[in-house]
N, C-alpha and C positions, 0 to 999 in steps of 0.2 A: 316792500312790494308795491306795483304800478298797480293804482286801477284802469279799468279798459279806458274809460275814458281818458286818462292820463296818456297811455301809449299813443290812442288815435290822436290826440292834441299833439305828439311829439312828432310825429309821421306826418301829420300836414304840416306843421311849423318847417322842418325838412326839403318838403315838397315846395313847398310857397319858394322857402328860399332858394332852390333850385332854379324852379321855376322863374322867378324876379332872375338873377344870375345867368340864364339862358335866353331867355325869352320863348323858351319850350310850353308846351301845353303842361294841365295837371300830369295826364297820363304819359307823356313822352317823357318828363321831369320825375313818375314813378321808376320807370324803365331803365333809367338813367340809374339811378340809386339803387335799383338790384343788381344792374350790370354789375356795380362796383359796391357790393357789399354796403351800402349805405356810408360811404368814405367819401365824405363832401373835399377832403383835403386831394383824392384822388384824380375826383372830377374835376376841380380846380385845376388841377395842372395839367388834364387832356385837355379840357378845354380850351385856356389858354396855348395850347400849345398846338392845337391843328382841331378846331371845331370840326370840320368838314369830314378829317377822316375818323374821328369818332362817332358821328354820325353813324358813320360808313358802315364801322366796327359792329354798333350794337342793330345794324338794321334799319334806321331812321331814318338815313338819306333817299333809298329807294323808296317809302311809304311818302315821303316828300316829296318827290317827284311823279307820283303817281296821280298826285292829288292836281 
């Protein structure tokens, strides 16, 4: 069994790496890993594979553009 603490460490550990790998904020790099069930190998391959329209997909690119 996890303690909390243990999860939270594992969920920013996640996150960072995301985050590092994108260059996304904490929270855009959270949003990212819910989209996709926390399946970093998932993201990896949208990523590489058309950043812009996954953007698109989970909402990002319009809150980008806003700003």
């Amino acid at each position: 069994m996890y303690t909390v603490e243990q999860i939270e460490h594992r969920i920013n550990k996640e996150v960072i790496e995301i985050s590092e790998l994108t260059g996304l904020s904490h929270d855009e790099s959270i949003l990212l890993l819910r989209h996709f069930h926390w399946s970093k190998d998932k993201i990896n391959q949208k990523w590489f594979t058309d950043s812009d329209k996954l953007m698109e997909e989970i909402g990002l690119k319009a809150v980008k553009e806003l700003k």
